[in-house]
N, C-alpha and C positions, 0 to 999 in steps of 0.2 A: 493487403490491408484495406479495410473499407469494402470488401465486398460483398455483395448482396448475391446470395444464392437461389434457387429456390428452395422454399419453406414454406409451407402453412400451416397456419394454426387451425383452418377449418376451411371446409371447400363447400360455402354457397349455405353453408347455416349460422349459427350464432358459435364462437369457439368453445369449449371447452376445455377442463384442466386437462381431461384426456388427451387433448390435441398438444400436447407440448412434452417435449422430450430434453431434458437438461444434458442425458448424457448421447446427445448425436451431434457433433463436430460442426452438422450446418446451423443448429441454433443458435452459436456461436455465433454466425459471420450476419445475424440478421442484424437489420439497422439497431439501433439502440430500445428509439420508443417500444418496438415489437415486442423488445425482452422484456421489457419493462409491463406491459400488459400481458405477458403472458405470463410474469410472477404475479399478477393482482389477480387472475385464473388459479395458480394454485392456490393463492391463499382464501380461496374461496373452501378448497376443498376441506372433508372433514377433517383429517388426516394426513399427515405428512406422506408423498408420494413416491413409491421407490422406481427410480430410473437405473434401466441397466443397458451394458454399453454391447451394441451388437456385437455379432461374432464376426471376424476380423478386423474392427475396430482400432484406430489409433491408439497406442498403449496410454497415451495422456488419457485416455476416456476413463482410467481404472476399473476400478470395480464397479459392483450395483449399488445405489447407495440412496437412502433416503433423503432429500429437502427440506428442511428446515426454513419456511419462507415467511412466518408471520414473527413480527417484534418481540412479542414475548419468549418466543419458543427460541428464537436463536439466543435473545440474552438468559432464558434460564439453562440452557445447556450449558455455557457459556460459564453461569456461575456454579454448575454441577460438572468439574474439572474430572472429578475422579469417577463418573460415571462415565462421561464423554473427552476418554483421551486424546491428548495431540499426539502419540507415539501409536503408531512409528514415524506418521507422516503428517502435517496439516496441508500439502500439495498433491497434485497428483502427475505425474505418478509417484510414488512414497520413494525417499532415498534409500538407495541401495545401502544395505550393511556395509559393503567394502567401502563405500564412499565415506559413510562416519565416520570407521575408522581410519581412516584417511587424510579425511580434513577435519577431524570432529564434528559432533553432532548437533547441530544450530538449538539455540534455548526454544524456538518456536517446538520443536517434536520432542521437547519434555514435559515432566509429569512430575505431581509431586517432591520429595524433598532434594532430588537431583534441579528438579527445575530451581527451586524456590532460593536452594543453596548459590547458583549462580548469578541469579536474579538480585540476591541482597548483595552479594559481591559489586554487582554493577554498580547499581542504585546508591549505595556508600558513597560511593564514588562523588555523583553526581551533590558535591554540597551545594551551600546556599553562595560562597563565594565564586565557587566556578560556575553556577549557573548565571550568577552578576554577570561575568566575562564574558560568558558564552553573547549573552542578550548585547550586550557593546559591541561587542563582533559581527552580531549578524547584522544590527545596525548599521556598521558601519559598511559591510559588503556591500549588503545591498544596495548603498546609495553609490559605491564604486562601479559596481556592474551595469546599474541603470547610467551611472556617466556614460560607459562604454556603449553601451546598447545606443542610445542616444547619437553614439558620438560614428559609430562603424553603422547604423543603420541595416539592420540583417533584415532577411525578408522571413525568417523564421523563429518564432519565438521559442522552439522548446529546447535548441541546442544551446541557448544565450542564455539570459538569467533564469531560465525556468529550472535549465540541468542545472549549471555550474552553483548556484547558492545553494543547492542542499549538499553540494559533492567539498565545494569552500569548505562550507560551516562544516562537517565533518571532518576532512583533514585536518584545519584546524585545531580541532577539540582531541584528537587523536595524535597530533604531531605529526602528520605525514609529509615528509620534505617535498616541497614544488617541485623538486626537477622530477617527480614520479607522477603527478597527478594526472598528469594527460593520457600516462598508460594505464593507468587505474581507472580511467573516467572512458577509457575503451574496454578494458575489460570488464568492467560495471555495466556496458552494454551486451557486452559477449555474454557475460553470465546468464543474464537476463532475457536475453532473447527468444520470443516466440514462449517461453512458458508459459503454459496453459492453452496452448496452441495447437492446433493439428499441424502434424509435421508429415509432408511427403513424400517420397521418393527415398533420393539420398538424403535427403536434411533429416530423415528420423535418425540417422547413425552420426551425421557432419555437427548437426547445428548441440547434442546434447555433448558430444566429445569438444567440441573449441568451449562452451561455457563451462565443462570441470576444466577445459586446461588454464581460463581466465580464473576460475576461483584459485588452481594451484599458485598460478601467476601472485594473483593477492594477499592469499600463504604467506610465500615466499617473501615477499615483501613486509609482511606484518611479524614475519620468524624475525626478520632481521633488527628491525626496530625494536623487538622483543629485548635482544640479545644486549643492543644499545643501550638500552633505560633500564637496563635490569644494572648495568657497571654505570652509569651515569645518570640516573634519573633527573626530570624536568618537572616543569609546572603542567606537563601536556595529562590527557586521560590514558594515553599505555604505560606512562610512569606509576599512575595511583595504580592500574589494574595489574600489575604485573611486579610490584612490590607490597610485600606483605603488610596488612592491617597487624594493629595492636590483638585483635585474635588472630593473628596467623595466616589470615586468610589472603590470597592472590589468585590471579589466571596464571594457568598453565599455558605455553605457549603452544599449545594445538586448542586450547580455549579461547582461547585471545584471537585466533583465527577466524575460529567457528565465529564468534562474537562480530570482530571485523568485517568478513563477508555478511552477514546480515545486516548490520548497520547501513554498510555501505547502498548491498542491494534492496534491501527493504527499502533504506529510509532514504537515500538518494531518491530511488523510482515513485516510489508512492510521493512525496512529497512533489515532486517538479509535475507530476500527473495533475496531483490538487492544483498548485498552482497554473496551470493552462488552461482547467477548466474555469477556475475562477476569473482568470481574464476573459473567460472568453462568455462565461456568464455576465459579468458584470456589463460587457459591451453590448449583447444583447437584450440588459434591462437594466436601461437606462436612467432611469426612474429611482433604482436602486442606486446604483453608482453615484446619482448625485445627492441622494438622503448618506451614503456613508459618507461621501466629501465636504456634507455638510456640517457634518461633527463627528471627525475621523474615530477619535478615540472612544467617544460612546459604543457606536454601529461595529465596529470594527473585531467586536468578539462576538458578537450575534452573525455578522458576517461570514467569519471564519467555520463557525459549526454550520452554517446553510452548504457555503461550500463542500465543505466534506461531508454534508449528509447529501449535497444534490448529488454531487459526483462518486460519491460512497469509491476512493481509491482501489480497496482491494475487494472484491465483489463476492470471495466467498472462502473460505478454509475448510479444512474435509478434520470431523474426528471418527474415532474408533471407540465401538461402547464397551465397556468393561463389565458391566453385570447388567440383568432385566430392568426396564425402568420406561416405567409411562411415564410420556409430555406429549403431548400437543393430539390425543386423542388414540395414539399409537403405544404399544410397549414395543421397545427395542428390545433384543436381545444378546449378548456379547457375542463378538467381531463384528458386527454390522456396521457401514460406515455412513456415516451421516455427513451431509451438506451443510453449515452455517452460512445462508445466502443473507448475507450483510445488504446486498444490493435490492433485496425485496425487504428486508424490514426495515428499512429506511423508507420506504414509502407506503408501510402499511398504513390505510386508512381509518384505521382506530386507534392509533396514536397520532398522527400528523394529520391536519384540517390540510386538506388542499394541498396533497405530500408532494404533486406533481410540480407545483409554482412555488416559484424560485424568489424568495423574501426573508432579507435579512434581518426582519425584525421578528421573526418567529421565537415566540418564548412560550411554554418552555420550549426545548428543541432535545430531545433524549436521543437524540442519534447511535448508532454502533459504528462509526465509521474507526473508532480506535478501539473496537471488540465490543463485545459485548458484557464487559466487566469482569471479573473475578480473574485468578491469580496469571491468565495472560494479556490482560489490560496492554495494549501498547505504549510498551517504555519510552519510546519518540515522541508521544505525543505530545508533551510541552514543546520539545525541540523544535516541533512540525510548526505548530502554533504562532510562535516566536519569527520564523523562517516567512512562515505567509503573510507575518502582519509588517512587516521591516519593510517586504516588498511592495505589500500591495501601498502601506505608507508613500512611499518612493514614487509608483507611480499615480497614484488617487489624487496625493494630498501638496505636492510639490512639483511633481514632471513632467509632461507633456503624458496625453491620455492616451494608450494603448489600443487600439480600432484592429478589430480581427477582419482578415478582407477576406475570409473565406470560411468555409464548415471546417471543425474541429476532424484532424484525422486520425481517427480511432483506429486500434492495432487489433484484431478478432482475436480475443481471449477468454478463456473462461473463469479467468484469473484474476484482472485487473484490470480495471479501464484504463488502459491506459493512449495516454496519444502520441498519435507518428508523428507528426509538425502541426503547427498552427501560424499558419500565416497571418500578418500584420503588418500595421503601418500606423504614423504617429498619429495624431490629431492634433486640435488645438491646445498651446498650452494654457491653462488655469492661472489667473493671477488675482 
């Protein structure tokens, strides 16, 4: 994690888009700013650029596939669903057919009325009184974890409140009994691990077999519950999903799975990522942290999409074209797989003035950090939203102030930004 290989973008001239390679494994492991300047290179170029993955190359590398790096062009593929499919795969590498059938096929790598049918399924779900609950809940986590945090003193932030409140607030809403969460909240890691990663040696066969045996694990666990609320249902969200609506409608419990592993890993990971970077933003701009402490509740929604557009969580998803179709200066043509680089349109500079600095008073703020719109809009995202403002409430506006005593340590992915720990220590408390 964290390591700098050699890479260059240019040897002893000015770089160009030519000089940068999305699909070689060491682009990956460069510092942050590098990638980040050498997506502001491609979006120079006229046309979206096809990267293809050497021969012998780590099977994460996929296929050839073109980049999508300027604002516009990832949000209008984005709302051209049925031109630029998520099936088979929005990851790479694409899940195996045996694996679908297996553990079901996550709503991310659908399309269409299969997608749209499961999606409204969800979303039902989610009324105006249980999101009431939800919002009290995480309120009230929050301010329990930061007791904790406070009170046990950890020298790492992202195993304490940063993991456990998005991992809470889902069990929670889901009904997952305590006495399981700490092995869900390991194999939430296992799952996860090293995706979008180059994997060496034995960890190409080790590290992808213990993350499907942690998704089985999570299966198994969500069958049972299944089984539970289907004879006694609760006020939880696998009673509503898993008993029929007034049209008929329920999850199946290999749906309920698929569903469950993604909530968990998606919206666990990307959330506690958000959240560390925004600590760890907010202590490096100072300036900022104390205009939002100065009037929590105004700043505090401008705050939250700065966060997620500086940090953009999930950095990029892969679609598959279905028919011929110009954008962005290029015609695709069908199987060709394309990039949605979230991480470069979030800083393109003909949408964002000064896309590089970090200011929570940015309005407007058109971010893609939860898609780029249309029918795979991130379902989480109010959840996410609710989750970072409870916390950062807790510690901005009431707790002792959060002081990162060290660089953010980023995990080399092509997938997520995500961080390996973020050390910290308290400051002054605010009174």
């Amino acid at each position: 994690m964290g390591v700098t290989v050699p890479y260059q973008l240019s040897s002893g001239r000015a770089p160009r888009a030519a000089d940068v390679d999305l699909a070689d494994p060491a682009f990956w492991r460069l510092p942050r700013p590098e990638r980040l300047r050498a997506f502001a290179l491609l979006r120079e170029a006229d046309a979206p650029v096809l990267f293809t993955p050497r021969p012998g190359a780590a099977r994460t590398a996929g296929k050839p596939f073109y980049a999508l790096v300027r604002h516009a062009d990832v949000r209008a593929a984005s709302r051209a669903s049925r031109v630029f499919a998520s099936a088979p795969g929005v990851t790479t590498p694409e899940p195996a057919d045996w694996a679908k059938a297996l553990f079901g096929n996550s709503m991310v790598n659908m399309d269409g009325p299969e997608h749209a049918a499961l999606r409204r399924i969800v979303s039902r779900r989610f009324t105006p009184r249980l999101l009431a609950d939800v919002e009290e809940n995480v309120g009230r986590l929050a301010g329990r974890l930061v007791d904790e945090l406070i009170a046990e003193r950890p020298r790492d932030f992202m195993p304490s409140a940063a993991a456990r409140l998005p991992l809470e607030v889902i069990c929670d809403l889901m009904g997952v009994p305590r006495a399981v969460r700490a092995r869900i909240a390991k194999q939430i890691d296992q799952a996860s691990e090293r995706v979008g990663v180059e994997r060496r040696g034995r960890a190409r066969l080790r590290i992808p077999g213990r993350g499907l045996a942690s998704l089985a694990r999570m299966q198994y666990v969500m069958g049972r519950l299944a089984r539970e609320r289907r004879r006694r249902p609760g006020g939880d969200l696998v009673s509503a999903l898993v008993c029929a609506d007034v049209d008929g409608e329920a999850l199946s419990g290999r749906q309920l799975g698929a569903f469950f592993s993604l909530l968990l890993v998606a919206g666990v990971e990307t959330t506690r990522n958000a959240i560390a970077h925004g600590v760890f933003l907010l202590d490096r701009h100072p300036a900022q942290r104390e205009l939002l402490r100065s009037d929590f509740d105004r700043h505090v929604g401008g705050a939250v999409d700065e966060i997620v557009r500086h940090s953009t969580p999930i950095i990029q998803f892969r679609r598959t074209v279905t028919t011929e179709y110009s954008l962005g200066g290029r015609t695709f043509l069908p199987g060709e797989k394309v990039a949605l680089v979230y991480a470069s349109a979030n800083r393109d500079e003909t949408v964002f003035t000064h896309p590089d600095r970090f200011d929570i008073t940015r309005s407007p703020n058109p971010h893609l950090g939860y898609g780029g719109g249309g029918p795979h809009h991130c379902l989480g995202a109010h959840l996410a939203r609710l989750e970072m403002t409870a916390l950062l409430r807790e510690l901005i506006e009431r707790r002792p102030v959060v002081r990162s005593t060290g660089e953010l340590e980023l995990v080399d992915s092509n997938f997520d930004n995500r961080v390996g720990s973020l050390p910290f220590t308290f400051g002054r408390t605010f009174t």
